[in-house]
Backbone bond lengths (Angstrom), bond angles and torsions (degrees), N, CA, C in turn:
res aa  C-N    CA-C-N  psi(-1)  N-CA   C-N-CA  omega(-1)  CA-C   N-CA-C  phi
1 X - - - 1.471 - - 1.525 108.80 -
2 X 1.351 115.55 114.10 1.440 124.59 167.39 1.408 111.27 -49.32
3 X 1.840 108.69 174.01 1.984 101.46 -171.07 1.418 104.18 -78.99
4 X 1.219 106.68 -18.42 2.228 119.51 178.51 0.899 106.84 -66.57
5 X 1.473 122.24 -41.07 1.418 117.99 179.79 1.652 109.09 -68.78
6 X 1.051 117.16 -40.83 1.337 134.81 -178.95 1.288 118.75 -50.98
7 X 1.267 119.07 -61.38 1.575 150.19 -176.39 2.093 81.57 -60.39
8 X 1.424 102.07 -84.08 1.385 96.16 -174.78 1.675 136.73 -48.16
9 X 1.482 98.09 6.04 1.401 90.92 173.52 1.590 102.45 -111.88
10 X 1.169 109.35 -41.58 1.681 101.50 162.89 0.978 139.87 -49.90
11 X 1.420 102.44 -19.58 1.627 117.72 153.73 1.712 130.24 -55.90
12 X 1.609 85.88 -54.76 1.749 103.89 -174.81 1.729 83.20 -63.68
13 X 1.527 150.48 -58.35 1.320 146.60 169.10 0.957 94.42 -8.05
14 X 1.528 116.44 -97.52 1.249 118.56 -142.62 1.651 120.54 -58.48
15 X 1.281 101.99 -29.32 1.615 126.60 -172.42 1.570 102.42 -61.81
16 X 1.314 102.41 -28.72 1.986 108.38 -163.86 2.192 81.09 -103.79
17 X 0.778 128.50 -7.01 1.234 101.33 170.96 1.592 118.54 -117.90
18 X 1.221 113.70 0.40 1.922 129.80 156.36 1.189 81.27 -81.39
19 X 1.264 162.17 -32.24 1.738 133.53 -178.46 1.609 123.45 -91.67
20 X 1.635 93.14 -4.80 1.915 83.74 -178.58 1.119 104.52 -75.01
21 X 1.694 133.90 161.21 1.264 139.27 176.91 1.238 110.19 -74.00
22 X 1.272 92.34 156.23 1.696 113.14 -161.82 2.185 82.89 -87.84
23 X 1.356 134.73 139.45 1.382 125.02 -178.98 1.224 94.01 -106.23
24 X 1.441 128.48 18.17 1.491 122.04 171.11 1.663 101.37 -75.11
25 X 1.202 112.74 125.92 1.649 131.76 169.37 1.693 104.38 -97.38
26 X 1.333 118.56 131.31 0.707 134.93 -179.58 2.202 108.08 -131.46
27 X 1.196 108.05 112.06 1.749 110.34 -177.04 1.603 105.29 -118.65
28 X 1.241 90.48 136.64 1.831 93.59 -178.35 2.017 96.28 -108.34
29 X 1.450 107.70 119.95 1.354 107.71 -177.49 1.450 137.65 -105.07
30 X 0.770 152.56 179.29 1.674 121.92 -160.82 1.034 110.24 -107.97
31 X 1.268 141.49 32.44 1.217 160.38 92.72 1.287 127.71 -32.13
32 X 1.235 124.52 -18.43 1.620 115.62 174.90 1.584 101.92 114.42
33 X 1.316 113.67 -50.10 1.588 116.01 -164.39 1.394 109.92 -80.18
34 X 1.533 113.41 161.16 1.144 126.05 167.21 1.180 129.07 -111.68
35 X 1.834 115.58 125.22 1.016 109.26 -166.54 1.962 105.18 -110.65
36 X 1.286 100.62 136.47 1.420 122.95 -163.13 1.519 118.42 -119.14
37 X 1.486 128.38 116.27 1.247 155.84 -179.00 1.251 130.68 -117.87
38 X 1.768 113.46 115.42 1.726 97.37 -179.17 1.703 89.22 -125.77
39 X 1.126 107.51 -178.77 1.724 111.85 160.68 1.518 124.46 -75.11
40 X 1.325 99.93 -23.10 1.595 111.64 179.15 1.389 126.43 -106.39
41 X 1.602 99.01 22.14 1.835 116.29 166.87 0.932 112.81 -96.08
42 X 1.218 131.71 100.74 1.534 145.03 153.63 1.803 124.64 -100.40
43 X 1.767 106.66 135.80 1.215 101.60 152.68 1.620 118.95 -103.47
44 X 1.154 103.21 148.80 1.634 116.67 157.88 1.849 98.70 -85.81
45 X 1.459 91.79 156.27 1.515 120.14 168.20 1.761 118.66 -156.14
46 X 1.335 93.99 108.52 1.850 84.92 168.13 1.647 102.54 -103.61
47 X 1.727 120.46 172.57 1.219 135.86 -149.49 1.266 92.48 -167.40
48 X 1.488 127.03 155.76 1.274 142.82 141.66 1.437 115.35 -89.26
49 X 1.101 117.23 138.00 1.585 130.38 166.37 1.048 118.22 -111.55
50 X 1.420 115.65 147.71 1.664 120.72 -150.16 1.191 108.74 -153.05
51 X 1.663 122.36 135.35 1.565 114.77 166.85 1.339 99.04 98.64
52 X 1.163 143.86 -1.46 1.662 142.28 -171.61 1.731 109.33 -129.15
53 X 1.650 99.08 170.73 1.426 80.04 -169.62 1.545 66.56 -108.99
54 X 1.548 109.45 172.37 1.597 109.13 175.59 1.466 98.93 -141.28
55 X 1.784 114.45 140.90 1.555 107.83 -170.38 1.901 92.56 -105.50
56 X 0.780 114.38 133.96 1.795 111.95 -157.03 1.650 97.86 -121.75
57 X 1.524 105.33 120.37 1.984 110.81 170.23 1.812 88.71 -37.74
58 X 1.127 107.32 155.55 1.489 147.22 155.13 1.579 104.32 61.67
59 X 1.195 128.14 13.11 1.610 130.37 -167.53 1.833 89.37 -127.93
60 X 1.273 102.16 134.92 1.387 114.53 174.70 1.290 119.78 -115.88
61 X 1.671 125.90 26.69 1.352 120.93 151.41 1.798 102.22 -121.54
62 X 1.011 124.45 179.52 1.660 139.06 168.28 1.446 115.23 -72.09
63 X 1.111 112.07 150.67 1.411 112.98 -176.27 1.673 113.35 -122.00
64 X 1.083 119.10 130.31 1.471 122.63 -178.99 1.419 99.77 -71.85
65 X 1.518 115.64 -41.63 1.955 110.20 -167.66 1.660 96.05 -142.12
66 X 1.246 116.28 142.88 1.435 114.57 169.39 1.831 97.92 -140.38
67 X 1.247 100.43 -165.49 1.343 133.47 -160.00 0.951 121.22 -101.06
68 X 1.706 127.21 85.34 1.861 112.39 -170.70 1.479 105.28 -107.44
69 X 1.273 101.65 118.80 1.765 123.35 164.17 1.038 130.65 -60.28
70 X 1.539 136.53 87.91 1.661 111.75 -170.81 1.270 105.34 -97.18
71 X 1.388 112.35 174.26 1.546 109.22 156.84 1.744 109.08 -153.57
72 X 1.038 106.75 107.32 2.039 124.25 -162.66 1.913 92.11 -89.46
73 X 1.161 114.15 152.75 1.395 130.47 158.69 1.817 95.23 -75.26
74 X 1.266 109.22 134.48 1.606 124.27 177.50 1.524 119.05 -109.48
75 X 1.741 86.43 134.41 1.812 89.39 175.98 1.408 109.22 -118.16
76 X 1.182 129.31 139.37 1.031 143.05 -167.40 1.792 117.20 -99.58
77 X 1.144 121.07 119.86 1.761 117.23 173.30 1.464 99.11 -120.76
78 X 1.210 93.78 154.52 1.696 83.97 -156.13 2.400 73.81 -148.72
79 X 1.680 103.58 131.23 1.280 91.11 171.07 1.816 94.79 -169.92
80 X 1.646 102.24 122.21 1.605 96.37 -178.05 1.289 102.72 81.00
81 X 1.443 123.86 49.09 1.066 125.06 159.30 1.942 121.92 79.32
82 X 1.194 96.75 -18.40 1.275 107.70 -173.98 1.766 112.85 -121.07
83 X 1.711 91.21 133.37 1.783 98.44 175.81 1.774 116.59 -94.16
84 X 1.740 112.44 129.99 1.373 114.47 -175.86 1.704 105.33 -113.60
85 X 1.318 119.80 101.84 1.375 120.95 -171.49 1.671 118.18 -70.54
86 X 0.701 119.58 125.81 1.823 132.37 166.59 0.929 142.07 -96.17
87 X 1.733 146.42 98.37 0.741 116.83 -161.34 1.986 101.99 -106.84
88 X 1.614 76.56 172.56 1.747 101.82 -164.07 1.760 111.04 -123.66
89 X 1.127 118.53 -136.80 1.665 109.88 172.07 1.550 121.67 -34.42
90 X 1.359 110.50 129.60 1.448 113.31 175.09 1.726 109.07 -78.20
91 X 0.878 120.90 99.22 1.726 124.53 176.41 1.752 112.07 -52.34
92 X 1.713 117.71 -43.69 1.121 128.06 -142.76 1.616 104.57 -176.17
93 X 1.669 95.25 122.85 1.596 113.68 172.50 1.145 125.24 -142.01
94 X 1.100 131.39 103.89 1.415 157.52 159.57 1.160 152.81 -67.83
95 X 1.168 138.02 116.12 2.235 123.08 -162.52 1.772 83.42 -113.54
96 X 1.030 77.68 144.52 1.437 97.08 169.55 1.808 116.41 -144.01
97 X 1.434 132.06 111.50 1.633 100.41 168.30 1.260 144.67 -68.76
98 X 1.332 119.51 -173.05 1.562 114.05 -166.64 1.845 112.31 -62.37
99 X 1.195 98.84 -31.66 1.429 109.29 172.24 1.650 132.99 -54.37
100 X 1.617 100.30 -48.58 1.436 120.82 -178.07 1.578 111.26 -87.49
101 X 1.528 111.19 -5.78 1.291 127.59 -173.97 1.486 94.59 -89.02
102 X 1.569 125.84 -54.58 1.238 142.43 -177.71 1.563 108.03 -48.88
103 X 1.583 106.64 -50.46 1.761 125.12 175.85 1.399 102.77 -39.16
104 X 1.577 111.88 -76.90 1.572 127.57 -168.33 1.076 111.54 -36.66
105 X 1.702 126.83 -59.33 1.280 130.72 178.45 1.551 107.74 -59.54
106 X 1.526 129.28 -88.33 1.272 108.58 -171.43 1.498 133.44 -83.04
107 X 1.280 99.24 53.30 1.591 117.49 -179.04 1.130 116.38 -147.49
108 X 1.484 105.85 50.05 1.880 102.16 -176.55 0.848 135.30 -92.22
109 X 1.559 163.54 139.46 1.102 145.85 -149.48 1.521 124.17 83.98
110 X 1.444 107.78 -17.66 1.257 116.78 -172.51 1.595 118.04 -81.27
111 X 1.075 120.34 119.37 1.855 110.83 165.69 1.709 132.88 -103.02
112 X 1.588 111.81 136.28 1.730 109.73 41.17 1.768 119.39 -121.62
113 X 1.641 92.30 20.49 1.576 81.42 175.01 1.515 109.18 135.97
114 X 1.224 148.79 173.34 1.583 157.27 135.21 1.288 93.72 -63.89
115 X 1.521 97.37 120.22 1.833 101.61 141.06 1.877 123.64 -55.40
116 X 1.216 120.49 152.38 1.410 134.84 175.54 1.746 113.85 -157.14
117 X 0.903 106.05 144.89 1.616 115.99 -166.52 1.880 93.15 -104.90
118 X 1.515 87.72 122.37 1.479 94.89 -178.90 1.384 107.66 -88.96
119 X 1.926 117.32 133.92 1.200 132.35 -176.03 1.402 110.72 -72.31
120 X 1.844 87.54 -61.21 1.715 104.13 -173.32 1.248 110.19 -170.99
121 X 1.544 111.38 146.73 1.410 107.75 -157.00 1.830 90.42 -144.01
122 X 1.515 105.54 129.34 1.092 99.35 -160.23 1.504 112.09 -67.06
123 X 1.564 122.81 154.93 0.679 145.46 -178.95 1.677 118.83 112.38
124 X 1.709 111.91 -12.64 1.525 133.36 -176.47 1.725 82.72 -68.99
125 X 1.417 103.29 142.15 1.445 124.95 157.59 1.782 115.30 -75.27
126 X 1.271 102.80 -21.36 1.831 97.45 177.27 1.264 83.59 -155.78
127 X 1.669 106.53 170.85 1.404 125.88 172.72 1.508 107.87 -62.56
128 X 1.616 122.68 137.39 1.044 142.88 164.55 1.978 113.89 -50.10
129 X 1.544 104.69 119.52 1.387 116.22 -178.73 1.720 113.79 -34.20
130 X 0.836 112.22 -172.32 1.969 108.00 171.58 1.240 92.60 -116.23
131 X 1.516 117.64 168.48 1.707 130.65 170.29 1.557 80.10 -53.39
132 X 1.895 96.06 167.41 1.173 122.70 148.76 1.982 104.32 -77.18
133 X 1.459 115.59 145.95 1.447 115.80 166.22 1.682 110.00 -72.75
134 X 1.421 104.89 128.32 1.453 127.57 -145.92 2.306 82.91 -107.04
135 X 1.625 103.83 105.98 1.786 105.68 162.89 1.143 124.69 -80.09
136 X 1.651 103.18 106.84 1.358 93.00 -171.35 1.635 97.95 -79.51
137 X 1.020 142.12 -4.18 1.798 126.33 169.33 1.857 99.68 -77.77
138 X 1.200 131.79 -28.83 1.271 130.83 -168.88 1.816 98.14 -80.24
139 X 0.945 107.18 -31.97 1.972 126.93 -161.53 1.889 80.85 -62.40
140 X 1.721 100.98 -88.35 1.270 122.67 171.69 1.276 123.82 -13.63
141 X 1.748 122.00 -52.41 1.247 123.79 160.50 1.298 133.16 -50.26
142 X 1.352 97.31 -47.93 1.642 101.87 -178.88 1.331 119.99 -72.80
143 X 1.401 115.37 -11.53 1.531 119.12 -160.93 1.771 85.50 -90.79
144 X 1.413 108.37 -60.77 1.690 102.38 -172.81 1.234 110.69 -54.05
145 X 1.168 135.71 -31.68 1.807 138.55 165.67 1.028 113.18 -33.63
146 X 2.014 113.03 -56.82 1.287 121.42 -164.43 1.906 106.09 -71.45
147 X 1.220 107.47 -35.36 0.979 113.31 -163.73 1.976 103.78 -84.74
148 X 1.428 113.28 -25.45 1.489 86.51 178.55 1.653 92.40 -101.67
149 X 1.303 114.69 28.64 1.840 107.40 167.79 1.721 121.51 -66.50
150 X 1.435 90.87 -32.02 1.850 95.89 -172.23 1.677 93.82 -85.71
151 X 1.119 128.79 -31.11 1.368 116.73 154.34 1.702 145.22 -32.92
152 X 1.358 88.11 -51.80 1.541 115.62 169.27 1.175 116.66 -49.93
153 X 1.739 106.63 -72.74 1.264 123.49 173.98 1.630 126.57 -44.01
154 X 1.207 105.07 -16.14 1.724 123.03 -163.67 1.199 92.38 -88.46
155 X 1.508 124.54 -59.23 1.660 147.49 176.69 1.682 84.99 -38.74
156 X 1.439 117.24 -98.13 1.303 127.36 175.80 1.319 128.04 24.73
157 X 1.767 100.71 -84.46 1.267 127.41 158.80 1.306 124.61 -45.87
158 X 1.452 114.23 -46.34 2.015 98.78 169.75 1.153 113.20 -88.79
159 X 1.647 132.31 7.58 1.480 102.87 160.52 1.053 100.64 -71.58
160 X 1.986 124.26 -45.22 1.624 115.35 -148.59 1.720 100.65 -64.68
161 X 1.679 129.58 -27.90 1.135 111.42 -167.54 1.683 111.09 -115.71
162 X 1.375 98.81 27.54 1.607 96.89 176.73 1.740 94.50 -109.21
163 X 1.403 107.49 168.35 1.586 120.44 -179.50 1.702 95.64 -123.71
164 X 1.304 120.52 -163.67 1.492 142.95 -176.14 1.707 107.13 8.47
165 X 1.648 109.04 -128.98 1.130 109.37 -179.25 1.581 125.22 -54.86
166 X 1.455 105.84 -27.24 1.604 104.78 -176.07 1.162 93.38 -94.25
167 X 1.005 158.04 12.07 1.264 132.40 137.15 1.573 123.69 -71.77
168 X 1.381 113.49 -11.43 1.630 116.98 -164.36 1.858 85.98 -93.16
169 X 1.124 114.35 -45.36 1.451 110.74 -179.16 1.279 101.21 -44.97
170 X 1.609 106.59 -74.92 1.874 104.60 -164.13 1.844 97.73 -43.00
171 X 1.089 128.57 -54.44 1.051 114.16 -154.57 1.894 110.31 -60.67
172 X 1.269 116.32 -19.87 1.650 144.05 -171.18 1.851 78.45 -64.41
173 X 1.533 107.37 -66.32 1.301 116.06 -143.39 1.805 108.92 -66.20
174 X 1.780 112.72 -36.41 1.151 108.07 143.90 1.286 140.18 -52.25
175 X 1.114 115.00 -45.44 1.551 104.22 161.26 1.072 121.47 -83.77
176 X 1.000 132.15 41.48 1.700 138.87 165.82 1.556 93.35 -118.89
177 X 1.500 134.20 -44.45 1.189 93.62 -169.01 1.768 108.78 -94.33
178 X 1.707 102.87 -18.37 2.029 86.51 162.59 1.421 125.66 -56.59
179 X 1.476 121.42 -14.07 1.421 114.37 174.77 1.755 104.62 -83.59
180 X 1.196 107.01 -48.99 1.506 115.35 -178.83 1.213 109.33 -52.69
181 X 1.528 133.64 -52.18 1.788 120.59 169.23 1.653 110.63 -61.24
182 X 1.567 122.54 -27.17 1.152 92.83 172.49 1.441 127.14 -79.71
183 X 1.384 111.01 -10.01 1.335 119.25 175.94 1.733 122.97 -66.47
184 X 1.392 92.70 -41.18 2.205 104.02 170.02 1.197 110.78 -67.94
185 X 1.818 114.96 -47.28 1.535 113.53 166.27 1.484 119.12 -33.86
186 X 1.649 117.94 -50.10 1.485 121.98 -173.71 1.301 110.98 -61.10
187 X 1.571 94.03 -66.55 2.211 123.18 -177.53 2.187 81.90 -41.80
188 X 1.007 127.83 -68.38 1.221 115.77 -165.90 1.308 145.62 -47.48
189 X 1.741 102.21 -47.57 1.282 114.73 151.47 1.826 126.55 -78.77
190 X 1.263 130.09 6.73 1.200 155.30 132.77 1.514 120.63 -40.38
191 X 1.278 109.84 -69.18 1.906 116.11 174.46 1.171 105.25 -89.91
192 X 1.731 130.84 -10.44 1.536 122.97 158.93 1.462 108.88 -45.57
193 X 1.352 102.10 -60.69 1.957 119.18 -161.35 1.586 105.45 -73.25
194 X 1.424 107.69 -9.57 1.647 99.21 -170.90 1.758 104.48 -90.80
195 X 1.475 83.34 -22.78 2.025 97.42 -163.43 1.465 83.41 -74.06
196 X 1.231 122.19 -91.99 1.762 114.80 173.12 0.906 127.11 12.99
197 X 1.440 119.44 -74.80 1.561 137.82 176.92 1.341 106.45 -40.70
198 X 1.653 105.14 -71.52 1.266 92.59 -178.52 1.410 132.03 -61.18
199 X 1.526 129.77 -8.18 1.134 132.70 -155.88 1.571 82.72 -94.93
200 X 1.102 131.91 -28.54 1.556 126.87 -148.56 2.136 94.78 -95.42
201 X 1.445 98.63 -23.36 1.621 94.28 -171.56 1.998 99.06 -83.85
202 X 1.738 91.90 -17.35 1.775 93.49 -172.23 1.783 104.89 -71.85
203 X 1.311 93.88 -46.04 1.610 103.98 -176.00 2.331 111.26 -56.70
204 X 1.562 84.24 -34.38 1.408 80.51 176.41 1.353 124.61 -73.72
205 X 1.588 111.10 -45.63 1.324 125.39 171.96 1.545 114.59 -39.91
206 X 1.746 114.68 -57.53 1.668 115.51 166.16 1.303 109.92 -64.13
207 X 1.244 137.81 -33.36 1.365 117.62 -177.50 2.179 113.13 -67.94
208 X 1.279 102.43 -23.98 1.401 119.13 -170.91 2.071 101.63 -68.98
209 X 1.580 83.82 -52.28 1.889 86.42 172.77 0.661 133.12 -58.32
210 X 2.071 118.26 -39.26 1.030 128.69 -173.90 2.183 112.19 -66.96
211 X 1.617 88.98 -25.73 1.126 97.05 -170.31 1.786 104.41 -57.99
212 X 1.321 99.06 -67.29 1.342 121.60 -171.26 1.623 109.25 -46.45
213 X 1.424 123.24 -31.86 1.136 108.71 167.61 1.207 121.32 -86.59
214 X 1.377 126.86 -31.53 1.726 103.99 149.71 1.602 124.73 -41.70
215 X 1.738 118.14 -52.41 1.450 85.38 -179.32 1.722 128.55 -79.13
216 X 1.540 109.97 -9.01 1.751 99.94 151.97 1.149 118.21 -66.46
217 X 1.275 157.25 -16.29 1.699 151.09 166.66 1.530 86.15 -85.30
218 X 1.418 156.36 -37.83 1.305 128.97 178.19 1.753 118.00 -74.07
219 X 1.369 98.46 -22.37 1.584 109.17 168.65 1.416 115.53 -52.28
220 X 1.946 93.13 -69.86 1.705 104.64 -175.25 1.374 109.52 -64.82
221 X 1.409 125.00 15.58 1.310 119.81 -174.53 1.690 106.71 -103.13
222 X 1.088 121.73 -42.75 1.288 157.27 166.57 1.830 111.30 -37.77
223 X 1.693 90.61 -52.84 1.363 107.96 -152.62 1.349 100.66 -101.43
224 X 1.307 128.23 18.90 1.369 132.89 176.58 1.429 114.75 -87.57
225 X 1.313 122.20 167.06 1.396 100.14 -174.76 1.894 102.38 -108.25
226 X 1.832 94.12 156.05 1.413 89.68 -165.61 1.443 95.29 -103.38
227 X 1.898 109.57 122.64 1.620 120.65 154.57 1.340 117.50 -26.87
């Protein structure tokens, strides 16, 4: 392709893209106002949710309240100088907790991202199921299983092909490590239930302070004098 040819097709470009339609809608209503639509108007909305337990992607306990994200296609009325946004189709719904909510914001840029448990995403015929609740003592188990399995099997093999004393070892050495996994199994679910505990007397203790200093600011509020 010569530079004429060149020049002239970047031309016909540009020429075919000053002619696509503008998808901005613009309606004059008999009311006076104008109501205004593009494809690329969106609102966001976050919410607290309350009263439910919620099983949340990437969090491994339940949640009493989490974080729902919306995001609606937006219509705009605009009258007297001033624009009042609306929203219309929900595009996208999301829970997120207070934690992973906290992540998103001061962690930006970072990959591959906050987990979020998708509600509904348009085009779903019903709201999207919840995770299954993910054990982390059941998780934990299975992983050390897997991992002292090639162990086992190793044991295994030199009883069946050892004779006399080395065979009494291997057999020592298998049963050293079936007693030893049952022993981490115990030690594990042991400092599981202790960490808990304590986490559950920490959470109460701040919820107790937090309390108490609301009702001293409702005291000193009270107890001020009125002008």
């Amino acid at each position: 392709m010569t530079s004429s040819q060149e020049a002239q097709a970047k031309e016909e470009t540009a020429a075919g893209q000053q002619t696509k339609p503008d998808p901005l809608e613009v309606t004059q209503l008999a009311d006076g106002r104008s109501l205004i639509r593009h494809p690329a108007h969106g609102l966001l909305k976050l919410s607290r949710t309350g009263n439910n337990s919620h099983t949340l992607f990437g969090c491994d306990l339940r949640h009493p309240a989490a974080i729902r994200l919306e995001i609606h296609q937006a219509a705009t009325h605009r009258q007297h100088g001033k624009d009042i946004h609306n929203e219309e189709e929900v595009l996208l719904t999301c829970l997120l907790s207070h934690q992973q909510l906290l992540e998103a914001v001061t962690g930006m840029n970072q990959s591959p991202g906050v987990p979020v448990t998708l509600d509904f995403v348009q085009g779903d015929a019903e709201r999207r199921p919840s995770p299954p609740q993910r054990s982390l003592r059941q998780q934990f188990k299975a992983e050390m299983k897997r991992t002292l399995a090639d162990s086992m099997t190793l044991a295994e093999q030199l009883v069946a092909e050892t004779k006399g004393s080395a065979k009494r070892k291997a057999e020592a050495l298998k049963q050293s490590i079936t007693s030893r996994l049952e022993y981490l199994d115990n030690q594990f679910d042991e400092e599981l239930t202790k960490t808990i505990n304590q986490a559950k007397l920490e959470i109460k203790r701040q919820a107790e302070a937090a309390s108490a200093r609301v009702d001293v600011a409702s005291f000193e509020e009270k107890e001020k004098p009125k002008d």
